[in-house]
Structures are given as structure tokens and as C-alpha cells.
C-alpha positions, -999 to +999 in steps of 0.1 A: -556+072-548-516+082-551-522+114-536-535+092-507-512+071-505-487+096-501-502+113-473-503+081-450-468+076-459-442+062-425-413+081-425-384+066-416-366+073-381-333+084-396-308+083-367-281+096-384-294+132-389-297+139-351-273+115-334-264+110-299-258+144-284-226+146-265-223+180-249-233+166-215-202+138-219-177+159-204-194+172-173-207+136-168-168+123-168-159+150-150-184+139-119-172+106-124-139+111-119-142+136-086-165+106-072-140+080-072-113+106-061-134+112-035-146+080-023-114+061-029-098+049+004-061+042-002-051+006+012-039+006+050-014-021+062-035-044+090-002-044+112-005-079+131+026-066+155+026-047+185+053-024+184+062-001+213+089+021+194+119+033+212+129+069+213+154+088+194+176+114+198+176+129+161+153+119+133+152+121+096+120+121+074+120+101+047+101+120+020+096+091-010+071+068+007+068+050-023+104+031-019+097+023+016+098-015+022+081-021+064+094-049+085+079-055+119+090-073+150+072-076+184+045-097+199+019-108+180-016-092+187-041-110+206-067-116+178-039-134+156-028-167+159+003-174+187-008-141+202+021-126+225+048-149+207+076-127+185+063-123+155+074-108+121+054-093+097+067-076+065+042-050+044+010-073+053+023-108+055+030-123+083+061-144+086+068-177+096+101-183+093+131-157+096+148-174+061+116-160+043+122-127+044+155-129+021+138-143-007+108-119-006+130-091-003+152-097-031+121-102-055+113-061-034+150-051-045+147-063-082+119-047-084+128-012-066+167-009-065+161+020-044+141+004-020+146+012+018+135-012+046+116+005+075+125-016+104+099-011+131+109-029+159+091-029+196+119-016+224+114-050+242+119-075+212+146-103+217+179-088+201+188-123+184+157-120+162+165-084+149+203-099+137+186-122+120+167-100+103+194-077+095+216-108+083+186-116+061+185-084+045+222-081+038+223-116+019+187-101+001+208-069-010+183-051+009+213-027+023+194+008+029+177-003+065+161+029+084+153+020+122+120+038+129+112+053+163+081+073+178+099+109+186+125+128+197+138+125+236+125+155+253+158+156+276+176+136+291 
């Protein structure tokens, strides 16, 4: 009856012999990764300002867009709150109150010493608002200011 026995015998599953085959696990991280490079939409700035920029007569291209700070001044859109008042937005936030912008700038500063403020102003914004701006950058230490424009003048 042993030699029975033997013959209806479980074996054992042993997992360890075989285990989990990997040769696929590169190619698999490897589609992965070009998905989400592919389908990965960098973050846009919702820009809650109208700005009509003035032209220039030279311009210089800043190449590091990563130490770019944006300020903007103009009339605020229709489909935001106190549409066609000035309004000043810096990066995404919209700003209440002129005095804001030193404190949120300095925290910019300390963070990037390099930092350079893009000042995107619309050619018919009230000049007393863009001093105040400017005085508020000054007393953040925000001192590298770059006045943005929309193109070169064709001739004048």
C-alpha cells in the first residue's frame, strides 16, 4: 500500500525554484516613463490681466526661464471679479493690495537670489501704480526688474 501512497503523492508548489520572471520589467518601465513624458502638460499661468504690451526698440532674451519671477498690471478680465479695474497679479495670484507684493517677493528672493522680476505691464496702465510696484520691489530686494514688451518697432 506504500508504493500507493507514493504515487498519489501532492507535490508542493515551490515558488522559489521559478520565481517571478523580470526580463519584461525594463521594457515595461521604459513605456511607463515615455507615457507620462508624453502626456504630461507643464502648468500654464491663468493670467487674470489684460496686458496690451508696448513696443520696444531693442530687446534682450532672457534665456534661464527658471529664475523669472512675472508681475502683471492692467485691467482685470471680464470673467474675474472687478472686471476692467487695475489689477495686479503676480505668477497666479491675484493681488489685492500693492503692500503684498513686498512680502511675497522677498520670501521669491530668499528663495532664488537670482531671481528676476518680469514686469508685464499694459501701455495704458496708470503710471502711479507701476511706482508702487517698483517701490515694492526695491524694499523686497527684488532689484533685477526686466520690463517685457511684444516686439521690436518696425520704424519709426
Amino acid at each position: 500500500m506504500s508504493a500507493v501512497a507514493g504515487h498519489f503523492e501532492k507535490k508542493s508548489a515551490d515558488a522559489g525554484d521559478e520565481g517571478i520572471p523580470t526580463s519584461s520589467l525594463p521594457d515595461i518601465i521604459f513605456m511607463l516613463l515615455i507615457f507620462f513624458m508624453v502626456s504630461t502638460v507643464m502648468r500654464q499661468t491663468d493670467v487674470k490681466v489684460k496686458t496690451t504690451l508696448p513696443q520696444a526698440e531693442s530687446l534682450e532674451k532672457i534665456e534661464q526661464k527658471r529664475l523669472i519671477s512675472y508681475v502683471y498690471i492692467g485691467p482685470k478680465k471680464q470673467n474675474v471679479k472687478g472686471s476692467g479695474q487695475t489689477g495686479i497679479q503676480v505668477d497666479d495670484a491675484l493681488i489685492s493690495d500693492v503692500s503684498n507684493i513686498q512680502a511675497i517677493m522677498e520670501r521669491k528672493v530668499k528663495d532664488e537670489p537670482r531671481l528676476i522680476v518680469s514686469l508685464k505691464v499694459d501701455e495704458n496702465a496708470e503710471s502711479g501704480i507701476l511706482r508702487d510696484v517698483e517701490k515694492e520691489l526695491r524694499q523686497a530686494n527684488a532689484l533685477r526688474i526686466n520690463y517685457a514688451s511684444s516686439g521690436e518697432n518696425q520704424g519709426s
